[in-house]
N, C-alpha and C positions, 0 to 999 in steps of 0.2 A: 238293162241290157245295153253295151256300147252301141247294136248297130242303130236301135233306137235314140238312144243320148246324142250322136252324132247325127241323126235324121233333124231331132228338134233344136239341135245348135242351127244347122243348115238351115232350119226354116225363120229362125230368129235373123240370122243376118240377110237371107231374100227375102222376106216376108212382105206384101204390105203394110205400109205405117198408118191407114186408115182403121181402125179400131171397134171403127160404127157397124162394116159389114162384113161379118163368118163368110169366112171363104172355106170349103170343102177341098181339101188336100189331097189328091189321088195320088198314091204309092205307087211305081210299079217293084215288083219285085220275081227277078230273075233268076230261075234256080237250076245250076247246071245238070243236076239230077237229085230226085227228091224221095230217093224208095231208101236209102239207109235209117237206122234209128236217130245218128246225130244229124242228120239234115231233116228229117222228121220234127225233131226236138226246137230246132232253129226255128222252121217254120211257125209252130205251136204257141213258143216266146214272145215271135214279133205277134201275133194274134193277141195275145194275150195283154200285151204292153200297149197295143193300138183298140183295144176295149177301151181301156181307161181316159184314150184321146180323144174327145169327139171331135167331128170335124174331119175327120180322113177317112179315107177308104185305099182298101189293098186291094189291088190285079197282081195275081202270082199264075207263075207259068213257068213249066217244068219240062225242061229240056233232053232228059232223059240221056246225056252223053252225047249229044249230036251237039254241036257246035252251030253247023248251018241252022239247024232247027231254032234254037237261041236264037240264031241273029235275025230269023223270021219275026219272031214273037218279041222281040224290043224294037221293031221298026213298029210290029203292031198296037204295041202301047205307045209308042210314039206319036204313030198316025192318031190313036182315041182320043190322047190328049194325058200326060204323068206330069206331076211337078215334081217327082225324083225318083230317080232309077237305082235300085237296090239290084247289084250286079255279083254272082257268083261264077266267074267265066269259065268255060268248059274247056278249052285251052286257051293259049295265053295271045297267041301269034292270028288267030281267026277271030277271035273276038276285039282286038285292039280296036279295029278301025268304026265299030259300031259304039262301041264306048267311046273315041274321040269324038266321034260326029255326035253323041248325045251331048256331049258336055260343051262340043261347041256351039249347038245352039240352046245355051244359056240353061239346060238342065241338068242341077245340080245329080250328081251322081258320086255314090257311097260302092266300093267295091268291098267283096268280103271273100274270104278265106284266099282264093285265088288270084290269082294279080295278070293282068295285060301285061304287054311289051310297052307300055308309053305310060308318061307319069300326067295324062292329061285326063284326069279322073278327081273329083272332090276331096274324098275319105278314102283312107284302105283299112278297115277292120278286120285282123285276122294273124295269126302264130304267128312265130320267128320260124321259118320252116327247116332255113339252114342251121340254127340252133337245136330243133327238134331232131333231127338226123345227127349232128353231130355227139348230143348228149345220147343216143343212140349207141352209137359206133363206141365211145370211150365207153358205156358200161359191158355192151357185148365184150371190147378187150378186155378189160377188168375181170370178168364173168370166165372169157376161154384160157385167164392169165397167160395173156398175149399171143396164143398160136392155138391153129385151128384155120377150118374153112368154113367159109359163110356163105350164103345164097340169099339176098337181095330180089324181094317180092314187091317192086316199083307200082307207083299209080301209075292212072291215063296219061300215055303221051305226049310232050308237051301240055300239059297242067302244069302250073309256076310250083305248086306242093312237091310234085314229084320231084322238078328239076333239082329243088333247093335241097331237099330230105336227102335225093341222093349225092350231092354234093358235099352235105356237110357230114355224113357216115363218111364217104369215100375218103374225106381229108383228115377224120378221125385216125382212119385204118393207116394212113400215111405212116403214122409214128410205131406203128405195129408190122413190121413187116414178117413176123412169122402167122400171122392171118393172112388170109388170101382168099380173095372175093372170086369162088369158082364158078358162080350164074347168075344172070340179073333177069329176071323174070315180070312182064308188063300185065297187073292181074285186076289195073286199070278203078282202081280201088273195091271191085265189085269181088264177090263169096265164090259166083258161079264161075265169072272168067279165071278168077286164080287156081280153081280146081283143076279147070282143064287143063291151065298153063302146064300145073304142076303133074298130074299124073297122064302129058305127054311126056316130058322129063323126068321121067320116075328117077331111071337109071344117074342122072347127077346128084341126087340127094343122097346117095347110099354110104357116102362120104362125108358127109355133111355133120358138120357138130352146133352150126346153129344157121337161125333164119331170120334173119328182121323183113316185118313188113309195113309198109307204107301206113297203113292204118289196122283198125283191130277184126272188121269185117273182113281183111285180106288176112290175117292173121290169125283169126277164129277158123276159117276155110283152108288154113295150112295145115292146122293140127288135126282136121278131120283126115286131110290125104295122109298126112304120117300115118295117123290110129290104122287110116285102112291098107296101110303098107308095112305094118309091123313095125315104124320106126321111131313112134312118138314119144318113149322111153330116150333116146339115146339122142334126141336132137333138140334142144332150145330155140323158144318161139318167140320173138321178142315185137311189138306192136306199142303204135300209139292211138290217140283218139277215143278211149275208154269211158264210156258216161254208166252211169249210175245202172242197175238194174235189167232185168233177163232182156239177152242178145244185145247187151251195152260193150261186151268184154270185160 
């Protein structure tokens, strides 16, 4: 698993060079919200991959979307005592200053899927996000051969995923100008929020020839509202983040 292989590079170059005394390695690892299957799955891996290490122990702590909450629970692994902070940030702009201040005092830190505003972090293991949105956008055009309208089912708020996704669709659709991106809907990568997003807005989908969404848990949650508005025949759902097996996508 990279975010692993990069935790034990990191420990090979701070490590102590004393050889004689097992020093015990406290992880922390911070998880911007931990109820989806791929962030399930994430969690499970590093477990599994830190079995085999002896010598370390994980503190994980799961933020549930709250930002603030986060940044409670990496001061409190701070305060306990981590020799590296494994950072998944809930956005990008409210988390920066608690990941600077970890890695300024001298705790290495590995960011994963999402990214701060500042490049003062260890590691960044995680998508090309503005290549995922874009490869996005060019097959939807392909798919509506080149015109049609689209409705854009975005993550959380400032989250660096969303910013990128929807940047690199948008510059996709550039070269397509008989598509036109008629709603951008925030369903914050979650099943429940994108329902409601969506069947407050019923009435702009009724035109709609397709829908990209942020991820497949936003995406799975589209095609339920379609089916229960009679429109899931006549409108394409297009989604990334797909892992293996039931409620994977």
């Amino acid at each position: 698993m990279q975010i692993i292989t990069a935790f034990w590079l990191i420990l090979a170059l701070t490590g102590c060079s004393d050889k004689k005394e097992a020093k015990e390695y406290k992880i922390g690892f911070s998880q911007c919200v931990g109820s989806d299957l791929w962030r399930k799955t994430m969690l499970d891996e590093m477990k599994t991959e830190l079995s085999l290490r002896p010598g370390t122990k994980l503190s994980y702590a799961d933020a549930n979307n709250s930002s603030s909450k986060q940044i409670d629970q990496v001061k409190d692994m701070i305060d306990k005592g981590i020799d590296l902070l494994i950072i998944s940030p809930n956005e990008a702009l409210p988390l920066t200053k608690i990941v600077e201040d970890t890695y300024n005092k001298g705790i290495p830190v590995i960011v994963i899927d999402r990214k701060t505003s500042s490049a003062l972090y260890t590691a960044y293991v995680g998508a090309e996000n503005y290549q995922v949105g874009k490869i996005a956008g060019e097959y939807l055009a392909n798919s509506l051969k080149g015109s049609g309208n689209v409705i854009e089912v975005m993550g959380l708020p400032g989250s660096s995923p969303a910013i990128e996704r929807d940047r690199g669709f948008t510059d996709a659709l550039k070269k397509h100008p008989g598509i036109k991106i008629n709603g951008q809907f925030y369903g914050d990568w979650l099943g429940e929020n994108t329902e409601i997003e969506l069947l407050k807005n019923k009435d702009k989908l009724k035109n709609v020839d397709a829908i990209f969404a942020h991820n497949d848990v936003m995406a799975t949650s589209t095609r339920k509202v379609l089916q229960k508005l009679g429109l899931s025949h006549q409108i394409q759902v297009i989604g990334v983040d797909a892992l293996p097996g039931n409620g994977g996508a």
